[in-house]
Steps between C-alpha positions, in 0.01 A plus 500: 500500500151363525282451176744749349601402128878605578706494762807740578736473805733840482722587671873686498824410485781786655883483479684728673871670421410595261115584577309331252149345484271225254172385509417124488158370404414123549224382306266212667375261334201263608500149546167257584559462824110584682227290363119658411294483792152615498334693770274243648537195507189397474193674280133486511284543233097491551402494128138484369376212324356751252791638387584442109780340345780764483397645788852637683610507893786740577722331688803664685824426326819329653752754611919456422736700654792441166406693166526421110460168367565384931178608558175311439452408124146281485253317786345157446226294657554154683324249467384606216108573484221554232309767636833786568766617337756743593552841295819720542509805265519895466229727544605888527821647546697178443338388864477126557192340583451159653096324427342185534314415122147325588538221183139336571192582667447427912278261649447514846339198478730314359831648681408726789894591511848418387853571549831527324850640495603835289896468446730786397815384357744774418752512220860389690672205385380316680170652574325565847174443571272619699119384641201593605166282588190633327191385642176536328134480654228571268199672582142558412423857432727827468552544124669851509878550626585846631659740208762796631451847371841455405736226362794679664515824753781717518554738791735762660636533842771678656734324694415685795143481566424344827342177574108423396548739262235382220716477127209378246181292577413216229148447449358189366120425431256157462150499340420234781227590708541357879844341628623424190512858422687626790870534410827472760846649423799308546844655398848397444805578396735428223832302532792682646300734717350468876220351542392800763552769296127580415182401632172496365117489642331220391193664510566852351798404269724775639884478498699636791815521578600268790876597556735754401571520149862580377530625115856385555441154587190459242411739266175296401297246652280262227233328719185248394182590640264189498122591528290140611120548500283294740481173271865505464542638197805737447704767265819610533615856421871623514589837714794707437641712802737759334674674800621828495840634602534726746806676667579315756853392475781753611804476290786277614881567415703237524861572529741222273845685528645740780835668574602656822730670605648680200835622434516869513665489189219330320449622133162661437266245279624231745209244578451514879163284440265299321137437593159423316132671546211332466151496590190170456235740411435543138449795286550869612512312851825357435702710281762651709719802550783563694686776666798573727529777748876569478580623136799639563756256545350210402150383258299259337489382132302218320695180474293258325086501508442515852860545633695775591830607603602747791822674384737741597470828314809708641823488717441382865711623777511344846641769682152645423256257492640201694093283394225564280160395609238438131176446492353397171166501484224290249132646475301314288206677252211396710247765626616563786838348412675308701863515619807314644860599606820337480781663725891468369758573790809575271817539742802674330864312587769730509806517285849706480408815369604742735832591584608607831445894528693724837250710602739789487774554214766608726515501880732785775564429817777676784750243700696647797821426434548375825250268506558115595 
């Protein structure tokens, strides 16, 4: 179930003689069993030995594939170092956001670079940890990071749009002058999604599409767009991909229950089968109707949500229909909608109901009487 905060696996449970039905739901519950793992394994920060105390570097947060209290809980430094700290907090929207804390003024002089560990430890019992190197190389000059537009960008595509189609572009800008005003792209995507999904142009800050989306598979995409300007200095914005259903799915009936042949006896209201409708679009895409051609001797009623019976409505006769031949059909509400057909062969067994019959009451016939 992904990042999902609950975790259903339905399914039904049929007895037969008599025909009866129950759905089962199994609720999954998550246990600490992936540790945090960032990204990259190894970071590089080029930080200028202007910049003031307080002075924050986004830094891309570990990723953990359980949820809740599983999930990564606070981050640490080792060794332990005067001049960083490590900030985990909430910004907008109850979105996470990972940042080195610059404790003291930089002297390239004194330290022309340093390294350290960032650790993620989750909340399990035990916990999990995860690491990244962080490497820092101080620099002269550049004393302006690049500043998106927008903290977060939200954008709309439908699941059917063809590949390189453009979805947003982020725009980031630098009051540098020179190289250290000249800003790259670099994009990636959240946990639980491909890595291939989108693509972006480091230059322009566009956002294509890469491969085929499928609003069945992922109905949004949450990806981290990190601008770097020529000094090394970065931001990191967050992009929301909201994609948008469209009818592509035909309905699917799936038969559970069956009977063939029938007695020619058979009461009407008799079950002959039992089958479920349903469709993975969403919305007016995947509400479904269903119809049967025959109405005379047999139909359809609603069972239970998305089931529904096929039952005799009146007295079958094999002498004058020996099989039956139904097709049901389930059109969904798309525009144009789209259909699917289940075909019933119902043979009719025969039983005693017909006497023998002469096929004249009496019968005359002449005999010479000298006849052998």
């Amino acid at each position: 179930c992904g990042q999902s905060a609950t975790c259903m696996l339905p399914f039904e449970l049929l007895l037969s003689n008599p025909l009866q039905f129950f759905r089962i739901e199994v609720a999954l519950e998550d246990i600490n069993d992936h540790s945090p793992f960032f990204p990259e394994k190894k970071v590089t920060f080029k930080i200028l030995e202007t910049s003031d105390s307080g002075s924050r570097f986004p830094l891309e947060g570990a990723q953990d594939l359980d949820i809740g209290s599983n999930t990564v809980q606070a981050y640490s430094i080792s060794p332990v170092n005067e001049y960083f700290s490590v900030y985990y907090g909430t910004r907008i929207k109850d979105k996470k956001y990972l940042e080195l804390v610059l404790e003291k003024p930089l002297d390239r002089e004194e330290h022309a670079e340093m390294s350290f560990s960032v650790i993620a430890v989750d909340g399990g019992s035990p916990p999990r940890t995860g690491t990244t190197e962080v490497k820092i190389a101080i620099l002269d000059v550049n004393d302006n990071a690049p500043i998106f537009t927008r903290e977060e960008y939200i954008g709309k595509v439908f699941e059917n749009m063809p590949k390189n189609s453009v979805v947003l572009t982020v725009l980031a800008t630098d009051q540098d002058a020179g190289v250290n005003g000249d800003i790259s792209y670099k994009l990636s995507e959240a946990v639980g999604h491909s890595h291939s999904t989108f693509a972006i142009d480091p230059i322009t800050g566009e956002i294509k599409i890469a491969k085929p989306l499928d609003y069945e598979a992922a109905e949004s995409h949450e990806l981290r767009v990190t601008a770097t300007d020529g000094g090394g200095l970065s931001a990191i914005c967050k992009v929301l991909v909201e994609v948008v259903d469209v009818n592509d799915n035909a309905p699917e009936v799936v038969v559970s229950s069956f009977s063939s042949p029938l007695p020619e006896n058979t009461a009407p209201g008799t079950v002959v089968a039992l089958f479920t409708v349903r469709d993975r679009d969403s919305g007016a895409n995947g509400k479904i109707s269903c119809g049967l051609e025959d109405q005379l001797f047999f139909s359809l009623r609603p069972a239970y949500k998305n089931y529904y019976e096929l039952v005799t409505v009146s007295a079958l006769d094999r002498e004058e229909t020996a099989r039956y031949i139904l097709r049901v059909t389930a059109a969904d509400a798309g525009s144009p909608p789209l259909t699917s057909t289940q075909t019933f062969t119902v043979d009719i067994s025969d039983v005693n109901d017909n006497a023998p019959v002469f096929n004249q009451t009496s019968y005359t016939m002449y005999v010479r009487e000298n006849n052998v």
